[in-house]
Structures are given as C-alpha cells and as structure tokens.
N, C-alpha and C positions, 0 to 999 in steps of 0.2 A: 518525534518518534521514540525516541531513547526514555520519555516521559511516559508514554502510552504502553510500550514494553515491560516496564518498571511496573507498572501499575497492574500488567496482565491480560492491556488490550492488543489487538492488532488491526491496522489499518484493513490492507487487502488491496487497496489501487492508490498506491504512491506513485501517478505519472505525471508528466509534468504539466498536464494540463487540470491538476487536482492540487497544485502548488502553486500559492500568490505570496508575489510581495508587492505590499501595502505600502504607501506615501512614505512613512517614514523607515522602510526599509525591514519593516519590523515580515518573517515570514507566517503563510499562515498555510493550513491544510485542509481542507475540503472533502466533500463529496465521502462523506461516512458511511453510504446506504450498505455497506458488505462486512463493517469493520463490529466490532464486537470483542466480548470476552474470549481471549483464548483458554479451551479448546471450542466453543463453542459457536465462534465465527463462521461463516461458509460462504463460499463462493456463489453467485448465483448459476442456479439450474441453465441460466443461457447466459454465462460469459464468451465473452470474441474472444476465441481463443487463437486470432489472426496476432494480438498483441504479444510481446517477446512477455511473456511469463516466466516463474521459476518452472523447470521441469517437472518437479511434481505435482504443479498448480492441475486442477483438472476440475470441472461444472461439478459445481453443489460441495467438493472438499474441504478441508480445514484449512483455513488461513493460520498460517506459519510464520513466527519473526523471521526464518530464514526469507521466507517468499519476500518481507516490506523488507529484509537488508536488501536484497537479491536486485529490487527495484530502485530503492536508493543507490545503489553503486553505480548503475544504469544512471540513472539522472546524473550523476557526479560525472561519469565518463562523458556525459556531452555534452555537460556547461562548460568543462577543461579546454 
C-alpha cells in the first residue's frame, strides 16, 4: 500500500477479504476494480455502504490515502 501511495495510486477496498497470503507467506492485494490514480479514483456509484467505511467515503467520491489507511488500521485491529 505504502508502494501504491508513493507512486500516487489508491486502492479504495483494503478488506480483508481483498487480502491474500500466498504458500510462501509472501502477501498480495486484490480486487483493483475502484482503485486508480489519485485524485481520480472514485467509488462506485453503488457501493454497500453497510461496510465500516472512512466517514467521508460516500457512492461515486474520491478515493483518499486517508480512506486505504482508515481500512488498513481496521484490518490491523482484528488480526491483534
């Protein structure tokens, strides 16, 4: 993620069902269809917004490194 930020992308759905690790441990990240250059990434027009999202996340908005850290902590907090 810290690679993709750097470089000026942003994911958009870091859960953890978009998160593999692979035989030798190595991890990998998935499911790209929302992620893009930031600012020009956007959520889709019908995201579930049942999911714990960052608060400003909101259908069709601009994917935010806050929004993939916001989810990353998330996933930190319940592999703990």
């Amino acid at each position: 993620m810290c690679l993709m930020h750097k470089e000026g992308y942003v994911h958009g759905d870091l859960r953890p069902q978009n998160i593999l690790v692979v035989e030798d441990k190595t991890v990998r990240v998935i499911d790209f269809d929302c992620a893009g250059e930031y600012p020009n990434a956007r959520y889709s027009n019908q995201l579930n917004m049942e999911c714990d999202w960052h608060s400003e996340v909101n259908c069709g908005g601009i994917i935010t490194k806050d929004h993939d850290l916001y989810q990353f902590r998330l996933m930190s907090v319940t592999c703990i």
